[in-house]
N, C-alpha and C positions, 0 to 999 in steps of 0.2 A: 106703377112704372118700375119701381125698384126690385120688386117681387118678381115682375116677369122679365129682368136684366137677369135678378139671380139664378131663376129658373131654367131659364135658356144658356147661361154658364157651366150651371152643372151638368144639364142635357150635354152639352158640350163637351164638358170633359171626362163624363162616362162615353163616350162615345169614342173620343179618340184613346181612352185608356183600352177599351174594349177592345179595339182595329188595333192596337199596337201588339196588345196578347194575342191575337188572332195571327198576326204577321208573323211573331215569332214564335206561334209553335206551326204554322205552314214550314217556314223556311229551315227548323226541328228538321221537322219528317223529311225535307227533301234532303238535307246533309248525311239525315243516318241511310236515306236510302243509298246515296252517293256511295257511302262508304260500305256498304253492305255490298254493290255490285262490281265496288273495288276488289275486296275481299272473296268474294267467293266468285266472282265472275272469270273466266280463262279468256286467254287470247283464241280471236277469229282466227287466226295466222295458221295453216295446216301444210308446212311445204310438204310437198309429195315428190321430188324432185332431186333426186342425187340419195337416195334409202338403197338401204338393204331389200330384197328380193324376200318377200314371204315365202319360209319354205314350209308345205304341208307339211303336218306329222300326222300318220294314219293309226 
């Protein structure tokens, strides 16, 4: 009875050791990506609205 308390213990706490590393390196990947499309990402925003006039050059 002792044996299968202990068992099922450490089943236990490999298991939530295991989901807690798994957690943080998910939530890793998602911050560097955050910051990755911080960094190289540009603004949607394109006014086209009160510019200068394209002049050809030939």
């Amino acid at each position: 009875m002792v044996r299968r308390k202990l068992i099922l213990a450490i089943v236990a706490a490999v298991i939530s050791v295991g989901a807690t590393g798994v957690w943080f390196l998910i939530s890793e990947r998602q911050e560097a990506q955050q910051r990755h499309e911080r960094f190289f990402g540009s603004t949607k925003d394109y006014p086209t609205s009160g510019g200068e006039k394209m002049k050809i050059e030939w």
